[in-house]
C-alpha positions in Angstrom: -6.5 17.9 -0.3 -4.3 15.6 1.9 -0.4 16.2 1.5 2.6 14.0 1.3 5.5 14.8 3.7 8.4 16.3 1.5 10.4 13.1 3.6 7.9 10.6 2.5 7.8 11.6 -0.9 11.6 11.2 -1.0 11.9 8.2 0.8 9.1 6.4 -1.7 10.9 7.8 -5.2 14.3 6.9 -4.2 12.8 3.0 -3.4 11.2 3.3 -6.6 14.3 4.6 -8.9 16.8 1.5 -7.0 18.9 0.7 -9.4 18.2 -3.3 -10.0 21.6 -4.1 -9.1 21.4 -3.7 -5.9 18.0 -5.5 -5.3 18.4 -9.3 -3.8 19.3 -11.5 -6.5 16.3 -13.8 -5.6 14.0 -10.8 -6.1 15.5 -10.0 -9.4 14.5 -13.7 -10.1 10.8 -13.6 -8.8 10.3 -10.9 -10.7 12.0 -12.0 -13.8 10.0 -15.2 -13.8 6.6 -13.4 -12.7 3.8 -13.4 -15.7 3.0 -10.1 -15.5 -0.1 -8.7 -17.1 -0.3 -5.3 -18.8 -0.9 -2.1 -16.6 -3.6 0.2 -17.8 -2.4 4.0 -19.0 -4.6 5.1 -16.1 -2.7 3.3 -12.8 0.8 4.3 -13.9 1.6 7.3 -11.8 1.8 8.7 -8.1 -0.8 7.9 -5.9 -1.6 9.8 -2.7 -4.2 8.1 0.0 -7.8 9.7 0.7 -9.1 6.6 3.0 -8.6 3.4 3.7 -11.2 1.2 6.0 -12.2 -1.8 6.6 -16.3 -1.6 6.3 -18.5 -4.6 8.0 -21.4 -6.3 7.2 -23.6 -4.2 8.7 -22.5 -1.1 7.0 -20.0 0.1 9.6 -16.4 1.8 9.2 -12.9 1.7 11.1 -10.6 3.9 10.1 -7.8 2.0 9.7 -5.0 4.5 9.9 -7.0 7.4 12.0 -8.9 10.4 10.7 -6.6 11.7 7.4 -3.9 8.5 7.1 -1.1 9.5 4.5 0.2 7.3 2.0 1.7 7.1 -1.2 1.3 4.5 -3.7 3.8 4.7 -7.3 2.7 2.3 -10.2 5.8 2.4 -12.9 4.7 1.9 -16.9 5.8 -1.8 -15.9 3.2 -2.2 -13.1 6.1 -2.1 -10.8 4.9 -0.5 -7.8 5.7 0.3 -4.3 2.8 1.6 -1.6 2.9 2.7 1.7 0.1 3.7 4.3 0.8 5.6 7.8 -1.0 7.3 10.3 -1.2 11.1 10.1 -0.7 11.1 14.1 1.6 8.3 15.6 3.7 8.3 18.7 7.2 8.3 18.4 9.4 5.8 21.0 10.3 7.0 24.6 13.9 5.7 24.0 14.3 7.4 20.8 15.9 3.9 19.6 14.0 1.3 17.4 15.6 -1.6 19.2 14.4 -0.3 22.5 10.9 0.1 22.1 8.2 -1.3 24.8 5.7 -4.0 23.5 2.6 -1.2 23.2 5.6 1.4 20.8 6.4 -1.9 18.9 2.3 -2.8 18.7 1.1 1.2 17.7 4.3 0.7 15.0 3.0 -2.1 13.4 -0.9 -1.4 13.9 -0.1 2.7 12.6 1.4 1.4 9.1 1.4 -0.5 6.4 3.8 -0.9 3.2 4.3 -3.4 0.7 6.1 -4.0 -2.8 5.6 -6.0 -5.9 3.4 -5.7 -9.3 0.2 -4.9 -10.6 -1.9 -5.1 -13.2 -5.7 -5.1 -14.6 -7.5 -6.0 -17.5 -11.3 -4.9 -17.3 -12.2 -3.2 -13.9 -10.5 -6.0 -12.6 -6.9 -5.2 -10.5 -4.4 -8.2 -10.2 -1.5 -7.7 -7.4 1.6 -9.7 -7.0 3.1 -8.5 -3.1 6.2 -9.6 -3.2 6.9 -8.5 0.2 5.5 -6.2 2.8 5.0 -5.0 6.3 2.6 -7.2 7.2 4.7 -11.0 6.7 1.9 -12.8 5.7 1.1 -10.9 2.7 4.6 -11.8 1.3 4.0 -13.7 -2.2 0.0 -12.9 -1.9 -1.8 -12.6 -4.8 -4.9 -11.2 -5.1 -7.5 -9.8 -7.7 -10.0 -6.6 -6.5 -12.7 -4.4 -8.7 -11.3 -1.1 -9.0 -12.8 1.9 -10.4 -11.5 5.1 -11.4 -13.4 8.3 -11.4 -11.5 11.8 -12.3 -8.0 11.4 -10.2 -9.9 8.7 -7.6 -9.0 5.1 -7.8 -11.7 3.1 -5.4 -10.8 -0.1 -4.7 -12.1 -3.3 -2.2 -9.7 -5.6 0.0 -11.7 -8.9 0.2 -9.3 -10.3 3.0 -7.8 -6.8 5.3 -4.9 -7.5 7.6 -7.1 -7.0 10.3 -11.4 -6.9 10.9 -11.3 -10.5 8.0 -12.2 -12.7 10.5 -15.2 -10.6 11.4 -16.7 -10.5 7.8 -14.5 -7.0 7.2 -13.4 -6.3 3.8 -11.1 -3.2 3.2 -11.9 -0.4 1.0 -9.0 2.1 0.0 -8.9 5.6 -2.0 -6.3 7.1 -4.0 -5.9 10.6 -5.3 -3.5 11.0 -8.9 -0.9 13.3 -7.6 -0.4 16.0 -10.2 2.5 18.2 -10.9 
């Protein structure tokens, strides 16, 4: 069973609980005006991540985020919901300073992690997500619908269009474990 960093865990929850009040006014408006659909029973909850690929046409799989990525993905009652994807392994900066990083820290930074923030919700087996904003720039405002399955605690579902491998027929598939207390 794959664990969450105490760190991560607290870092997630305490994004998740911001009070609105201090969250950009024209966030507070997008998410105001947003048409969003109910949430199933099942997503609402803590999520932590089993795998996430991209698989190919002819069957093949890239690990993503490395053998045993970490992640954590929380889905409030309102579909609100925040998610965030690292590598188990990464390589911390020489200079021990963000703003000094050399082009490969800044490239294995962005490559080694993903996070994004917005709403979601399903009717069928059918997932809708609104990203508001995330990591990766041009997934800000995306919207997207996915199949997703749940079996037991594992939520399956596909990425038609990954951040990376799309152009080469990739399409992502990601696995969530309910995180139980």
């Amino acid at each position: 069973m794959s664990r969450v960093h105490p760190t991560l865990l607290a870092s997630l929850l305490a994004m998740l609980l911001v009070s609105p009040a201090v969250i950009a006014a024209p966030m507070q408006d997008a998410m105001k005006s947003a048409d969003h659909g109910s949430v199933p029973r099942e997503l609402i909850g803590a999520w932590t991540l089993v795998r996430c690929d991209n698989v190919y046409p002819d069957g093949h799989r890239v690990e993503l985020y490395g053998p045993h990525p970490e992640g954590m993905w929380l889905i409030d009652a309102q579909g609100d919901y925040m998610m965030q994807i690292v590598r188990a392994k990464r390589m911390p900066f020489a200079a021990n300073d963000k703003s000094k990083g050399t082009p490969d820290e800044y490239r294995a930074a962005s490559m080694d992690s993903n996070a994004h923030f917005g709403h979601v919700s399903a009717d069928g087996d059918v997932m809708h997500s609104q990203i508001l904003h995330a990591s990766f720039p041009n997934w800000d405002g995306r919207n997207s619908e996915s199949h997703y399955t749940i079996n037991g605690d594992e939520l399956t579902y596909s990425v038609a269009k990954p951040s990376s491998g799309a152009s080469e027929g990739a399409r992502g598939e990601v696995v969530w474990r309910r995180v139980r207390s």
